[in-house]
N, CA, C and O atoms as a GROMACS GRO file, in nm:
protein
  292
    1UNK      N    1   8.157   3.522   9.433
    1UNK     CA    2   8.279   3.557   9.361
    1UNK      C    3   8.393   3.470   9.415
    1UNK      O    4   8.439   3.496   9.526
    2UNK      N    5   8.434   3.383   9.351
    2UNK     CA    6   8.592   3.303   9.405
    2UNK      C    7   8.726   3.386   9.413
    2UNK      O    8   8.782   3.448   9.323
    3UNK      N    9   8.751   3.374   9.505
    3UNK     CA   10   8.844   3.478   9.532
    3UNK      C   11   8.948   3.402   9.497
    3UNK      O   12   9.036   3.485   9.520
    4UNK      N   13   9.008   3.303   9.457
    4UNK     CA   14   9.104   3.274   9.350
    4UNK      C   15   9.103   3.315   9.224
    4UNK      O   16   9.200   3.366   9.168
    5UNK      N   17   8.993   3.296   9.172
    5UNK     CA   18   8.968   3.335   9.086
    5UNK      C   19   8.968   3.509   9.022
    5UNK      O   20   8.985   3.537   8.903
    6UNK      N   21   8.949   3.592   9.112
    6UNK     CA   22   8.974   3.748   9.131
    6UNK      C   23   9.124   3.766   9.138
    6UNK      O   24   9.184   3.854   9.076
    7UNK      N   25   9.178   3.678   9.218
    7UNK     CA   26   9.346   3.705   9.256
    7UNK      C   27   9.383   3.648   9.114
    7UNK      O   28   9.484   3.716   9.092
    8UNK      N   29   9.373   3.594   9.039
    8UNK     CA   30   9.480   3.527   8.927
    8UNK      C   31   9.421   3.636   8.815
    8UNK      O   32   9.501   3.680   8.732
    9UNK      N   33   9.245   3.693   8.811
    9UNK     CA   34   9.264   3.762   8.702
    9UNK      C   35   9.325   3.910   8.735
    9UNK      O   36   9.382   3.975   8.647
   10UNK      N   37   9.305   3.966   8.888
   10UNK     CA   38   9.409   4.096   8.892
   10UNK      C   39   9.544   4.096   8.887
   10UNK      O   40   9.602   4.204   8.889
   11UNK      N   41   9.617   3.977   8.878
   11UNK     CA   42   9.738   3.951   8.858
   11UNK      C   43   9.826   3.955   8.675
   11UNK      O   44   9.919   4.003   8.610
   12UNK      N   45   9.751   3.898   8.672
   12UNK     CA   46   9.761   3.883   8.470
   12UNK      C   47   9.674   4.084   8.461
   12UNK      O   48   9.710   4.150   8.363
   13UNK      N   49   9.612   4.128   8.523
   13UNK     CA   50   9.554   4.291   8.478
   13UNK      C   51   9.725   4.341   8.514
   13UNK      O   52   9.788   4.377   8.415
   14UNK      N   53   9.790   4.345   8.633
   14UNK     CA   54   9.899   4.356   8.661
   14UNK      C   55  10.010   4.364   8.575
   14UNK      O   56  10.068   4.457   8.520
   15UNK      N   57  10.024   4.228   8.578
   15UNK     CA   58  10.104   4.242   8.452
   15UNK      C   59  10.110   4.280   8.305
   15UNK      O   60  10.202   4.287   8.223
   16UNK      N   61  10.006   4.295   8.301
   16UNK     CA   62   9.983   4.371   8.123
   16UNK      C   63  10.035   4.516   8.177
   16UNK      O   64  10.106   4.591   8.109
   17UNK      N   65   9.985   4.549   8.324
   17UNK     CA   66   9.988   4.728   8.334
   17UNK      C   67  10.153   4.726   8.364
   17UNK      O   68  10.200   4.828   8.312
   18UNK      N   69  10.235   4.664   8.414
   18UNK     CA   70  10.366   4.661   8.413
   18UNK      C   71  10.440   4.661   8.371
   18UNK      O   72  10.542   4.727   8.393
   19UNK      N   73  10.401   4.521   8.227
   19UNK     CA   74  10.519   4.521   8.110
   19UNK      C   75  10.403   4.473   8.010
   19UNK      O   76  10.350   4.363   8.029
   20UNK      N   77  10.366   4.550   7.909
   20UNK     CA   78  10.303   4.582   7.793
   20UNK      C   79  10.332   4.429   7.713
   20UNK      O   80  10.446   4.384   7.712
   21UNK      N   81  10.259   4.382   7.671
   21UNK     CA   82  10.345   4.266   7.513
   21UNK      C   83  10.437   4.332   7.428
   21UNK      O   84  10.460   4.451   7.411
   22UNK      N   85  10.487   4.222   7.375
   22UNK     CA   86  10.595   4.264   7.256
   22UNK      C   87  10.517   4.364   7.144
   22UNK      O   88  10.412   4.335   7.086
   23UNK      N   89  10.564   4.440   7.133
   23UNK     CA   90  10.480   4.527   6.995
   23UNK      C   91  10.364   4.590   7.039
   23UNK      O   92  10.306   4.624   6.935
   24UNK      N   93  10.309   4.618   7.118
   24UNK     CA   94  10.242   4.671   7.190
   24UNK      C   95  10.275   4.827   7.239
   24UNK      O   96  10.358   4.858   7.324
   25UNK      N   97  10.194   4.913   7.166
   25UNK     CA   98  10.217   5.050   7.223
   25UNK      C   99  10.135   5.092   7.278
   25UNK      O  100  10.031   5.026   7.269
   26UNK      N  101  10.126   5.242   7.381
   26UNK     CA  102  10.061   5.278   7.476
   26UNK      C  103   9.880   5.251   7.437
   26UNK      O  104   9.817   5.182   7.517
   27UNK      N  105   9.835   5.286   7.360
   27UNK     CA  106   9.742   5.298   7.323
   27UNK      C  107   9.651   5.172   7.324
   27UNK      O  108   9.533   5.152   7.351
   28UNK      N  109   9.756   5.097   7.283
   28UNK     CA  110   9.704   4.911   7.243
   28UNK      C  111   9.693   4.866   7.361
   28UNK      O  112   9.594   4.794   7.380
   29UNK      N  113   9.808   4.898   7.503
   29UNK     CA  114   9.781   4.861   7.647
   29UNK      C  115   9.702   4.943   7.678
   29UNK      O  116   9.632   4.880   7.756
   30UNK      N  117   9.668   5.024   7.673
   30UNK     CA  118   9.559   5.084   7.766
   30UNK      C  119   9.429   5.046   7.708
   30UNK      O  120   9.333   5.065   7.782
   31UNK      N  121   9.405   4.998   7.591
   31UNK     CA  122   9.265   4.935   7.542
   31UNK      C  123   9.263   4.828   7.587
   31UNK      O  124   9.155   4.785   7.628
   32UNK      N  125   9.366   4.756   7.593
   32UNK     CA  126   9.392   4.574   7.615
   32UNK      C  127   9.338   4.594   7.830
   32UNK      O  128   9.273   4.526   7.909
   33UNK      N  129   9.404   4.703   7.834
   33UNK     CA  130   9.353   4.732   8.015
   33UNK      C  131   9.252   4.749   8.048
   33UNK      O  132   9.231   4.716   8.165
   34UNK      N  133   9.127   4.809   7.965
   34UNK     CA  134   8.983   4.849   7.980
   34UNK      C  135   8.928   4.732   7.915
   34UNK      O  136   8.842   4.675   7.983
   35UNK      N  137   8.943   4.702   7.849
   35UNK     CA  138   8.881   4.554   7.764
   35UNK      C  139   8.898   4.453   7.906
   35UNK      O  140   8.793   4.405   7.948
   36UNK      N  141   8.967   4.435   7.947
   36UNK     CA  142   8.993   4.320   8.062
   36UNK      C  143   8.943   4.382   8.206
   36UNK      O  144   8.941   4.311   8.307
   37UNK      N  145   8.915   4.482   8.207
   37UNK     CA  146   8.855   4.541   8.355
   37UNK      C  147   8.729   4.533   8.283
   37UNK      O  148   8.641   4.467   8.340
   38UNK      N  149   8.698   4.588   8.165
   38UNK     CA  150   8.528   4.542   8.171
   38UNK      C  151   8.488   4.405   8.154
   38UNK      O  152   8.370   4.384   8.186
   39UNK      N  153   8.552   4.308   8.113
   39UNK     CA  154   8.551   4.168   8.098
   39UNK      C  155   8.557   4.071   8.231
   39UNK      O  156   8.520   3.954   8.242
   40UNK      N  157   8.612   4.153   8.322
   40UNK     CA  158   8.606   4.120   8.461
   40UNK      C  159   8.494   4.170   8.560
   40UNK      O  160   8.459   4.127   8.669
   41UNK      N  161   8.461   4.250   8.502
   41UNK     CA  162   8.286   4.304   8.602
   41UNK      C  163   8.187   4.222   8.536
   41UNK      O  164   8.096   4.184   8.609
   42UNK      N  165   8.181   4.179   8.390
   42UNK     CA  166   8.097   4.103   8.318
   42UNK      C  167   8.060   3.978   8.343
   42UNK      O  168   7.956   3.914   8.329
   43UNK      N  169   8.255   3.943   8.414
   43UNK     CA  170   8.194   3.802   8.414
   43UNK      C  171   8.183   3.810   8.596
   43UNK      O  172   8.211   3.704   8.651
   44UNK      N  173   8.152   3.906   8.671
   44UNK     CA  174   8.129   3.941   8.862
   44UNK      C  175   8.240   3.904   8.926
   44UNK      O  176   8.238   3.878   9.046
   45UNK      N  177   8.360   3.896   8.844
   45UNK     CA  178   8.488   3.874   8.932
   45UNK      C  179   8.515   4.024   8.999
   45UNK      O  180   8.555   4.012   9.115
   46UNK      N  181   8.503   4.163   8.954
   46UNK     CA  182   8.522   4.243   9.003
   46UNK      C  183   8.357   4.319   9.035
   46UNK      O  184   8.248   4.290   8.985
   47UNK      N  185   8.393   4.429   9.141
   47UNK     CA  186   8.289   4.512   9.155
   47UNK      C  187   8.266   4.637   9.003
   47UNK      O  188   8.362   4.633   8.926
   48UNK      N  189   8.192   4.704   8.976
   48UNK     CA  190   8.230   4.824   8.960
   48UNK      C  191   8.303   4.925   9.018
   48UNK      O  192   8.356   5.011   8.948
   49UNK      N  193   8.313   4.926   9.139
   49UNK     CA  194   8.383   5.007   9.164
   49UNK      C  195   8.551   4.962   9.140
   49UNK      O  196   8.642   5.044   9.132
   50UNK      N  197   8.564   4.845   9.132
   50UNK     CA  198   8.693   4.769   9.136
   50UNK      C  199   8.732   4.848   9.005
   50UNK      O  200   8.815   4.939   9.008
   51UNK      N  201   8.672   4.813   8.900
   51UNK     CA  202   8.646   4.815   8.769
   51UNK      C  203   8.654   4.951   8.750
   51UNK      O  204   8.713   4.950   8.642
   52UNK      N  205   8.639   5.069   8.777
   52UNK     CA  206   8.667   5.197   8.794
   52UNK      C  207   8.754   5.251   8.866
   52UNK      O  208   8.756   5.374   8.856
   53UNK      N  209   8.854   5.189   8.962
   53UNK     CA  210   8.965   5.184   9.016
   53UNK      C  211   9.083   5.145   8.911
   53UNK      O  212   9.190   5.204   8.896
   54UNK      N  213   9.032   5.024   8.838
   54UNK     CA  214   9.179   4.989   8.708
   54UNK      C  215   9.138   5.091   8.659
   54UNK      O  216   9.218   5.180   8.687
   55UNK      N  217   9.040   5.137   8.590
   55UNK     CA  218   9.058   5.221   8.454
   55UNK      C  219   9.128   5.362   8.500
   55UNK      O  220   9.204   5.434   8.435
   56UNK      N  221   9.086   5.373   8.610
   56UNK     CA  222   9.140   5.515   8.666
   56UNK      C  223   9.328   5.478   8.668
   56UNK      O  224   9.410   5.545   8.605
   57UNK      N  225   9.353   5.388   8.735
   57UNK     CA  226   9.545   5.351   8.691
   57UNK      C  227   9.554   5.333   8.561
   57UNK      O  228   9.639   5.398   8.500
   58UNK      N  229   9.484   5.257   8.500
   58UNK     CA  230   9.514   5.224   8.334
   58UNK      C  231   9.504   5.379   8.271
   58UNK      O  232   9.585   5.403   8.181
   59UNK      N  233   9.434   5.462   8.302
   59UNK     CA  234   9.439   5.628   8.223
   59UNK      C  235   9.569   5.688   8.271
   59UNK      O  236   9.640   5.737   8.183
   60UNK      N  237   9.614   5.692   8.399
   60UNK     CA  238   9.753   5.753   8.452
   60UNK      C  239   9.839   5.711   8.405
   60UNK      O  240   9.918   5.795   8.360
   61UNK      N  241   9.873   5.577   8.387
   61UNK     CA  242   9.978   5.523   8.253
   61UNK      C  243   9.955   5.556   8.168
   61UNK      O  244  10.059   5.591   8.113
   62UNK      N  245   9.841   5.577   8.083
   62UNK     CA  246   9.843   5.611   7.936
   62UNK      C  247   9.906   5.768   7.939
   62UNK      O  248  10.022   5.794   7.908
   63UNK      N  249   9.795   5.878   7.987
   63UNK     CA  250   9.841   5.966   8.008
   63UNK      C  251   9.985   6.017   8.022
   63UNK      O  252  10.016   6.126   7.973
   64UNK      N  253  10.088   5.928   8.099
   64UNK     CA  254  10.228   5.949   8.137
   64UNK      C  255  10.319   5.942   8.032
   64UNK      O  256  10.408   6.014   7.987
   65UNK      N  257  10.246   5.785   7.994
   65UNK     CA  258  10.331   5.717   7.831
   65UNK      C  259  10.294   5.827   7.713
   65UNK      O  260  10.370   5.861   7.623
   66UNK      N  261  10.170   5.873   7.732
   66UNK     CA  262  10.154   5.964   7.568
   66UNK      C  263  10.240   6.108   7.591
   66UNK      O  264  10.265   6.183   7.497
   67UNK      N  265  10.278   6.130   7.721
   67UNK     CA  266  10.339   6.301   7.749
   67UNK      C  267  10.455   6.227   7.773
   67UNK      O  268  10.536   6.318   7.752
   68UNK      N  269  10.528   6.121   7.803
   68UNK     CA  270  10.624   6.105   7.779
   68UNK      C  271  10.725   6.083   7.648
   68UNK      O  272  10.848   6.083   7.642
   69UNK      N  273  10.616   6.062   7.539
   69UNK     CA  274  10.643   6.025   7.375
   69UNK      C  275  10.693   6.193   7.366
   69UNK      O  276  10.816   6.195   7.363
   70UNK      N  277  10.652   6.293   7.362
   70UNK     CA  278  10.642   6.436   7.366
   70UNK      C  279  10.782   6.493   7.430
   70UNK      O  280  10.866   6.557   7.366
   71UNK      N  281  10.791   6.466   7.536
   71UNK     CA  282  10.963   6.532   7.590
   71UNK      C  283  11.037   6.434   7.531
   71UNK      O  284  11.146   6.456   7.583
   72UNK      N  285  11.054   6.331   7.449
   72UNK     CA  286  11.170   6.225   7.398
   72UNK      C  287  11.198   6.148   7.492
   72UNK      O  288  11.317   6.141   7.524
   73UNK      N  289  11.122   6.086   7.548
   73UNK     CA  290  11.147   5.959   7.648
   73UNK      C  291  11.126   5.853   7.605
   73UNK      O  292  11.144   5.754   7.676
   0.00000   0.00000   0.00000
């Protein structure tokens, strides 16, 4: 596994989980977040367990963002 290669793709996972794209709502980032954590065990840049570590943060954002739509935030 090149560990440059691991550092530049958890960085770009990062930033999608930080600041979403333009037009992009919760739903669309949190698919765009699991699509790229499984795309990263596929291609052995991450472990599974790595890979079950994002999805587990990528669900706590979603989760936050969809109960935050709900109180008017």
């Amino acid at each position: 596994m090149n560990d440059h290669r691991k550092s530049q793709a958890l960085m770009a996972w990062e930033r999608l989980f930080n600041q979403a794209e333009i037009r992009m709502d919760a739903e669309e980032q949190y698919e765009a977040l699991l699509r790229l954590a499984d795309d990263f065990e596929e291609d052995g840049i991450i472990s599974p367990e790595e890979r079950r570590a994002l999805i587990e943060k990528a669900t706590v954002l979603y989760a936050q963002s969809v109960a935050g739509v709900g109180e008017g935030t």
